[in-house]
TIMIZA-501102 format. One record per residue: residue number from 1; residue in one letter; chain; x, y, z of N, C-alpha, C, O in turn. Coordinates in pm, whole numbers, plus 32768, in hexadecimal, padded with zeros to 4 digits. Layout:
<rs>
   i aa ch n.c1 n.c2 n.c3 ca.c1 ca.c2 ca.c3 c.c1 c.c2 c.c3 o.c1 o.c2 o.c3
 NUM  a  A    X    Y    Z     X     Y     Z    X    Y    Z    X    Y    Z
...
</rs>
This chain:
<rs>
   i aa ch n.c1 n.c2 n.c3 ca.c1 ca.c2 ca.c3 c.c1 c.c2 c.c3 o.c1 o.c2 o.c3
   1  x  A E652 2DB0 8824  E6D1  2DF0  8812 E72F 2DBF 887D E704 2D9C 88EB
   2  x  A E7BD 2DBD 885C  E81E  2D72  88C1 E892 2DDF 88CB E8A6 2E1B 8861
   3  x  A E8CE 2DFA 891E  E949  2E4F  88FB E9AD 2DD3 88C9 E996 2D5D 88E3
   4  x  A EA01 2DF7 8891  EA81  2DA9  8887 EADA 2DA8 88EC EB08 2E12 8916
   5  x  A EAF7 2D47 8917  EB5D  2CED  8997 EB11 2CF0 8A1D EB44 2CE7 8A8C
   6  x  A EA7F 2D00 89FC  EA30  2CD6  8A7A E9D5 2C84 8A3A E9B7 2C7B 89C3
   7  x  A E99C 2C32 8AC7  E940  2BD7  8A83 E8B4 2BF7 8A9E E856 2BB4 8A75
   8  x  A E8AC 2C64 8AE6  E81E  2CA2  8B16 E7D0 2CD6 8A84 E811 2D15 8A31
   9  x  A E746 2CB6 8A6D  E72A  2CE8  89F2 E69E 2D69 8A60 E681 2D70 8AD7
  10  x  A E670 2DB3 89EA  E614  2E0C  8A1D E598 2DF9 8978 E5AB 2DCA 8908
  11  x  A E51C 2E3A 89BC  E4BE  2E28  8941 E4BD 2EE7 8916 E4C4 2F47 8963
  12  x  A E4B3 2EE2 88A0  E46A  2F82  8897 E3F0 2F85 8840 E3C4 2F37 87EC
  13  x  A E3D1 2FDB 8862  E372  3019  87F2 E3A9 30AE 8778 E3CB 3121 8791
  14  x  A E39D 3062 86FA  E3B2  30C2  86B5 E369 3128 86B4 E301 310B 86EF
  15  x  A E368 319C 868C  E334  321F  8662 E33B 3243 85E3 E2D3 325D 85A6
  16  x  A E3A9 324A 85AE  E3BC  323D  8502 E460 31EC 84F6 E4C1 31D9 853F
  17  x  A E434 31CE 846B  E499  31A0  841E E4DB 31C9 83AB E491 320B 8363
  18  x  A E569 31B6 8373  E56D  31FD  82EC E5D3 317A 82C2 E5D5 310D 82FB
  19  x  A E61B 31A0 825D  E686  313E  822D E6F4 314B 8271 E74A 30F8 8256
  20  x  A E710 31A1 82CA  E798  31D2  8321 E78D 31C4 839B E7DF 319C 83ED
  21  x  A E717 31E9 83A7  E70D  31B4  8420 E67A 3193 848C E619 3152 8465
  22  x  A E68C 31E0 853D  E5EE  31DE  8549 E5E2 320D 85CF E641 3207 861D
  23  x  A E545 3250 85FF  E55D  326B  867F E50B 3212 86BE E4B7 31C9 868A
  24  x  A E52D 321E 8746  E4A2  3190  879D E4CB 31EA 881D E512 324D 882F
  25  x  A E473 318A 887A  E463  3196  88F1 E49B 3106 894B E46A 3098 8931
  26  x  A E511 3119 89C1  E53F  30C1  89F0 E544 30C4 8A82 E56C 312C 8AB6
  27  x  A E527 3072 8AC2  E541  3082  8B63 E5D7 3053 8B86 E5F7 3036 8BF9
  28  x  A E623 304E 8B2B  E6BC  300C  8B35 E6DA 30C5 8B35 E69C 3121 8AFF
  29  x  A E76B 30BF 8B9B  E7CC  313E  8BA0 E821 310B 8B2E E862 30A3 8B3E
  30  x  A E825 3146 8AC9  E893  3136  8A68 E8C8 31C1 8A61 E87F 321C 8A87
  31  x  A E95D 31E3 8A29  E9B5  3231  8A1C E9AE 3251 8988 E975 31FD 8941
  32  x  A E9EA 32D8 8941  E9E7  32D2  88D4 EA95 32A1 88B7 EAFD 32A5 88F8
  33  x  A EA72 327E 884D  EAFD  320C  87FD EAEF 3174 8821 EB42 312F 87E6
  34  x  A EA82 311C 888A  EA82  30BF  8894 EA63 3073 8839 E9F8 3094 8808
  35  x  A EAAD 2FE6 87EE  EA56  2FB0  87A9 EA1F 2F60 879F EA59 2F05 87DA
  36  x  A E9A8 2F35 8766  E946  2EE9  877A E926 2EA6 870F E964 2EB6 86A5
  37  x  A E897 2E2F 8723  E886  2E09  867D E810 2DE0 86D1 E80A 2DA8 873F
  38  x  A E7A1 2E15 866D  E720  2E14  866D E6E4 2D8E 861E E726 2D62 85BF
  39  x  A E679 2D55 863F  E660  2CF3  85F1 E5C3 2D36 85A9 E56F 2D3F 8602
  40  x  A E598 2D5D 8539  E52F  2DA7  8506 E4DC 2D2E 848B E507 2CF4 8427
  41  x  A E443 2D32 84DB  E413  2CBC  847B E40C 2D10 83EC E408 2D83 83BF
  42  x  A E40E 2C69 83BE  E412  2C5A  830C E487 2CB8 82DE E471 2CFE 827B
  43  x  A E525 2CC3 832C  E581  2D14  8301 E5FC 2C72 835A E63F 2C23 8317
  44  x  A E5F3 2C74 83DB  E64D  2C30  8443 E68C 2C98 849E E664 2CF6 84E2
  45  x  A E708 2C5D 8480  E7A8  2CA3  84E5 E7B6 2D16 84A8 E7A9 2D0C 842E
  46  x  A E7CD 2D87 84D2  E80C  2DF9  84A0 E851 2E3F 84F1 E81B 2E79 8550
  47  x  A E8E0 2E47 84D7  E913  2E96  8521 E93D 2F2D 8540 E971 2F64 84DF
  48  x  A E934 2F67 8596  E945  300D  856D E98A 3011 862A E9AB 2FB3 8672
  49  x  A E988 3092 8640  E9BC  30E5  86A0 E94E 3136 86ED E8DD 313D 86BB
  50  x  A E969 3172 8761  E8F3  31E1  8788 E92D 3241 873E E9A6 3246 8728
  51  x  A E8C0 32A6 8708  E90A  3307  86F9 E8F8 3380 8750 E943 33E1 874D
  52  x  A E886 3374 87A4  E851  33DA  8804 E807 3388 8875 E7F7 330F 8864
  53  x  A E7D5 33CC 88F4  E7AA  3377  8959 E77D 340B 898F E7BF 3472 8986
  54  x  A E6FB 33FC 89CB  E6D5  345C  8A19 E62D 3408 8A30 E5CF 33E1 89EA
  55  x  A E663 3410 8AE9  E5FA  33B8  8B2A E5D7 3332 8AF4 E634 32E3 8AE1
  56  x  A E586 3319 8AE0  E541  3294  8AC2 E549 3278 8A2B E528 3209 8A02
  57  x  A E572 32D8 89D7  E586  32E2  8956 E5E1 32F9 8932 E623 3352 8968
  58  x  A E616 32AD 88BA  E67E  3297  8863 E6A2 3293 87C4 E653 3279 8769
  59  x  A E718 32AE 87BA  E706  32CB  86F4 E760 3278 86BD E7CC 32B3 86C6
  60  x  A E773 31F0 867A  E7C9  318E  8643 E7ED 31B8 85BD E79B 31BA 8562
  61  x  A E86E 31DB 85B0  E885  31B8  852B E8AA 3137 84ED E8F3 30F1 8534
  62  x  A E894 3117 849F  E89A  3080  8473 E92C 3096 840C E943 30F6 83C2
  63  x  A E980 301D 8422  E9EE  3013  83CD E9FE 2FFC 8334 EA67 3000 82F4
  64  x  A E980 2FE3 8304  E964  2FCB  827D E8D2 3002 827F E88C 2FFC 82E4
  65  x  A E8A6 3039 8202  E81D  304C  81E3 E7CB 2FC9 81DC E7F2 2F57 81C3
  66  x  A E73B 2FFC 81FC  E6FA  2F9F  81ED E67A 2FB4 819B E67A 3021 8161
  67  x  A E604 2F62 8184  E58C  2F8E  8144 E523 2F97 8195 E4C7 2F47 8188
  68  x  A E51E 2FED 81E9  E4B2  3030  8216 E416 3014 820F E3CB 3027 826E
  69  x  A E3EC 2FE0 8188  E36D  2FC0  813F E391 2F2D 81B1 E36D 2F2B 8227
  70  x  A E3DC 2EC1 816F  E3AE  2E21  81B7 E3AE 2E4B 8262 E36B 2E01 82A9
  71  x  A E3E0 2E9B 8290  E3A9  2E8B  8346 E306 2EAF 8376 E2C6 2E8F 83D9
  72  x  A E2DF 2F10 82E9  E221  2F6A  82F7 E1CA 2EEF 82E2 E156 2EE4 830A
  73  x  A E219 2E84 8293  E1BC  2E04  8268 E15A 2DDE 82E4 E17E 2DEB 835A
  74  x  A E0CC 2DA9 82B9  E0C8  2D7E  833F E0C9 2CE2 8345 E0B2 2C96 82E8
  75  x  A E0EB 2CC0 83CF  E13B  2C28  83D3 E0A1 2BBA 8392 E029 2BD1 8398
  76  x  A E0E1 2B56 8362  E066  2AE2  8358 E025 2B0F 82B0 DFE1 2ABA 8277
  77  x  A E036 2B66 8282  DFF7  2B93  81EC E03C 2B6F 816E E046 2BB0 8106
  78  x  A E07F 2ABE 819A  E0C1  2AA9  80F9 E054 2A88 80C6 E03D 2A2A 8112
  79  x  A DFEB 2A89 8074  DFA2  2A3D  800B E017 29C9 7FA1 E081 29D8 7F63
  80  x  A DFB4 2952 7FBC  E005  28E0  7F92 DF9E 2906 7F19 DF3B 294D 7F2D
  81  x  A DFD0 28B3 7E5A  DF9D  289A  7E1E DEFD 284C 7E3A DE8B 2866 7E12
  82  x  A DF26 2800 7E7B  DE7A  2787  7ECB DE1E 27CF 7ED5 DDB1 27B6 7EA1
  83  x  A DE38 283C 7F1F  DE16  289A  7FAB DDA0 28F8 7F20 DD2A 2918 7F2E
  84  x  A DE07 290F 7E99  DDA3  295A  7E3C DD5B 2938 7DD3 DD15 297B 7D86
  85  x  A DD7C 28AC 7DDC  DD1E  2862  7D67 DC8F 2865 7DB0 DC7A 284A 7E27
  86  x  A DC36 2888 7D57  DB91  2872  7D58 DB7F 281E 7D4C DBB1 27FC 7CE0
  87  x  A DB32 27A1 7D96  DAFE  271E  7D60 DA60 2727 7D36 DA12 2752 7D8B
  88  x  A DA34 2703 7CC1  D9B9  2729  7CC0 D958 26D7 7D3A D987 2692 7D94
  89  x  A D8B2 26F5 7D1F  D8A9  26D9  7DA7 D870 264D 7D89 D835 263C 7D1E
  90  x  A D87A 2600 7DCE  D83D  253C  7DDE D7B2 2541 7E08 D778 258A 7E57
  91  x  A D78E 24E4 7DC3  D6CC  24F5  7DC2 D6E4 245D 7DF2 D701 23FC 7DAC
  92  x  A D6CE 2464 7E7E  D6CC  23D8  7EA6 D63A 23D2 7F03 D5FD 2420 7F4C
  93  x  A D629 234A 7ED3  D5AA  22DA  7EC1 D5A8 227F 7F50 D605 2233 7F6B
  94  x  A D541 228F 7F9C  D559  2245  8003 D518 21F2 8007 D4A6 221F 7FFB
  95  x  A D514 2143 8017  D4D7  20D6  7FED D479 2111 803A D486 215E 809A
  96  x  A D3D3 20C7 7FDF  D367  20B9  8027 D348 2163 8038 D347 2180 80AF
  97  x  A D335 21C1 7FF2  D33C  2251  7FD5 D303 2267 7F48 D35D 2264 7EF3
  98  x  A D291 227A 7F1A  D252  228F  7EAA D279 232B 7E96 D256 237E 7EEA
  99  x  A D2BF 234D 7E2A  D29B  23CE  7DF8 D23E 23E9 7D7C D25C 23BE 7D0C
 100  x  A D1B7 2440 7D98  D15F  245A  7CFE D162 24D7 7D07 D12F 251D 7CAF
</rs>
């Protein structure tokens, strides 16, 4: 997460998420009305505002909704077509290897 017109970024940890918005945990002092833009995997940039701040925790509203479901994804789980084809299995013969 970055505020806007600084270049300092901070990491959080979410707690929950919705389409509006979200709460986390931050070691950054942010103000409420600051705004910010979060970068959230399998979503990106999103921008929202604080909407609350108390201690180490914070509540973003986001400026547009978002989908909630693609951030729960977990990272690395595209299955490629390849990835689900069955190959049957190869009965391989190793020279000089009698099978009876």
């Amino acid at each position: 997460m970055w505020v806007v017109g600084e270049q300092q970024t901070s990491l959080l940890r979410i707690r929950n998420i919705s389409a509006g918005g979200l709460m986390a945990d931050c070691n950054a002092a942010l103000a409420t009305g600051q705004e910010v833009e979060l970068e959230i995997r399998n979503i990106g940039i999103v921008p929202g505002r604080i909407a609350w701040a108390d201690g180490h925790r914070i509540g973003v509203a986001f400026d547009a909704a978002i989908d909630p479901q693609l951030a729960r994804k977990p990272v690395g789980t595209h299955a490629t077509e390849s990835m689900l084809v069955r190959r049957p299995s190869l009965r391989v013969r190793r020279p000089g290897l009698s099978l009876e």
